[in-house]
MITOR-874988 format. One record per residue (C-alpha): residue number from 1; residue in three letters; y, x, z. Coordinates in nm, 2 decimals, always signed. Layout:
<torses>
+------+------+--------+--------+--------+
! resi ! resn !      v !      u !      w !
+------+------+--------+--------+--------+
!  NUM !  ALA !      Y !      X !      Z !
...
+------+------+--------+--------+--------+
</torses>
This chain:
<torses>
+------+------+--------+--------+--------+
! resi ! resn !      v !      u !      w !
+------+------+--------+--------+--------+
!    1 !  UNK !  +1.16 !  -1.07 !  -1.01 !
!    2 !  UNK !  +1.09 !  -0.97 !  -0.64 !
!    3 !  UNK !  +0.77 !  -0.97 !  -0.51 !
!    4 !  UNK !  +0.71 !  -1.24 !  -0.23 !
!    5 !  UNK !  +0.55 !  -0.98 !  +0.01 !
!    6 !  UNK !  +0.68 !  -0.62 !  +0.13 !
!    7 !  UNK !  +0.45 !  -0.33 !  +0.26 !
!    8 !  UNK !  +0.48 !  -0.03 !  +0.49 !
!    9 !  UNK !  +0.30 !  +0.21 !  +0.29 !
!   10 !  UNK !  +0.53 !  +0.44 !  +0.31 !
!   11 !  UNK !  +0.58 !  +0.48 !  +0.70 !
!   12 !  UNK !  +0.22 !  +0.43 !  +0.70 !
!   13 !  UNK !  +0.11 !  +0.78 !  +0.51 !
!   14 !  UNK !  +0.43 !  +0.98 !  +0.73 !
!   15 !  UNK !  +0.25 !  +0.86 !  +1.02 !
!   16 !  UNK !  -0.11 !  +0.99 !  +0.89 !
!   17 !  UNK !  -0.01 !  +1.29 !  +0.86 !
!   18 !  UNK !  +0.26 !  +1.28 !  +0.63 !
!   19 !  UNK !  -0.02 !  +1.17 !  +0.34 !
!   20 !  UNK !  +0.09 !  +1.21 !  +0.01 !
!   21 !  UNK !  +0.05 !  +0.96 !  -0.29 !
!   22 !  UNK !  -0.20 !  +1.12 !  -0.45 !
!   23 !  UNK !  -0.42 !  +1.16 !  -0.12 !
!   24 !  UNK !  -0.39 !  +0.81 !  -0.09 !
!   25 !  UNK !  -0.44 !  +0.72 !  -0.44 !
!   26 !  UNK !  -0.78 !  +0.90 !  -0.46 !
!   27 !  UNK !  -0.91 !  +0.77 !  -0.11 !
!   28 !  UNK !  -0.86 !  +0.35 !  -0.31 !
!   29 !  UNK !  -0.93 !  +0.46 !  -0.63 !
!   30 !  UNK !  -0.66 !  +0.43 !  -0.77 !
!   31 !  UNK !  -0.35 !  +0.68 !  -0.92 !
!   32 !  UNK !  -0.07 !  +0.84 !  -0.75 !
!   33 !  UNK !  +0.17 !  +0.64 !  -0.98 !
!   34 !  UNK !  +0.02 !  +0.30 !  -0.88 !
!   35 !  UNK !  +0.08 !  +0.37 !  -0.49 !
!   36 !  UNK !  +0.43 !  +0.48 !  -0.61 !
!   37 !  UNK !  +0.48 !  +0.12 !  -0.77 !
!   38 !  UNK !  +0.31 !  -0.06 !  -0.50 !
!   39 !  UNK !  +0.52 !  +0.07 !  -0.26 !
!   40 !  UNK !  +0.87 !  +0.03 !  -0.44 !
!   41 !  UNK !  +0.74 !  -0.30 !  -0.48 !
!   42 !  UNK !  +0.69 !  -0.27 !  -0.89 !
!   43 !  UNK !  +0.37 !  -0.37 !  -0.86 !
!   44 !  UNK !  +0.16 !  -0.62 !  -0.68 !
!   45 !  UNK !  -0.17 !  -0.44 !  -0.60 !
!   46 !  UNK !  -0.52 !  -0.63 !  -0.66 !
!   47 !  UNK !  -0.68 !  -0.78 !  -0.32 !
!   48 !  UNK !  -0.95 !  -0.48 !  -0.33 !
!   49 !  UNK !  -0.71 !  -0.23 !  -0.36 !
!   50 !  UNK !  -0.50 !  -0.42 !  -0.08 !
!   51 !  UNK !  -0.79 !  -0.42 !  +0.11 !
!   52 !  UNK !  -0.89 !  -0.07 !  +0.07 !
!   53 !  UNK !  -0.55 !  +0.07 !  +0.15 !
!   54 !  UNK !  -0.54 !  -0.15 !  +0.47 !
!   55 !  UNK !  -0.91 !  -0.02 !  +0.58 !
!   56 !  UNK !  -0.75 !  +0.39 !  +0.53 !
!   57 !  UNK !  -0.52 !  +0.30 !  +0.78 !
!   58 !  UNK !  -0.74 !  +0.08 !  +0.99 !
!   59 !  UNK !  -0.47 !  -0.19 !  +1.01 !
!   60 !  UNK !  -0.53 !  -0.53 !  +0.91 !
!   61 !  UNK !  -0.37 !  -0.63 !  +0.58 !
!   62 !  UNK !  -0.15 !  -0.91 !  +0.69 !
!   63 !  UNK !  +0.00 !  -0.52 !  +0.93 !
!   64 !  UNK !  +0.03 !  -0.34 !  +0.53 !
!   65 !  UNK !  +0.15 !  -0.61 !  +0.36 !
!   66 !  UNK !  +0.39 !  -0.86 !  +0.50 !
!   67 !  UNK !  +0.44 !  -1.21 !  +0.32 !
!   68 !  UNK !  +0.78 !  -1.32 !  +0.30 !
!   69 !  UNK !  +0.76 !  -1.58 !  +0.08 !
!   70 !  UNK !  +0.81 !  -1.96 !  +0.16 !
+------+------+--------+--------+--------+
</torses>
């Protein structure tokens, strides 16, 4: 089952810099294999971690992670 919201992870790290993962992963707490699911969508992150990864890119989370559910 697809989750109801998408993110831009991805383009978000290749416009910091081209960050990896892993950088990413230590700056939340979190490892490089949990980014990796979050952003193929495996994995619905917990509201900190949400939060965290929004505040590393200074963007407001509802910019990360975009609801598309009904």
């Amino acid at each position: 089952m697809a989750l109801p919201f998408t993110n831009d992870i991805r383009t978000l790290r290749f416009l910091d810099g081209e960050m990896t993962q892993a950088d990413l992963g230590d700056r939340v707490g979190v490892t490089r294999q949990t980014i990796a699911a979050i952003e193929q969508g495996k994995y619905s992150p917990s509201l900190e971690v949400a939060f965290r990864i929004a505040q590393v890119f200074g963007k407001p989370l509802d910019t990360v992670f975009i609801w598309r559910g009904d």
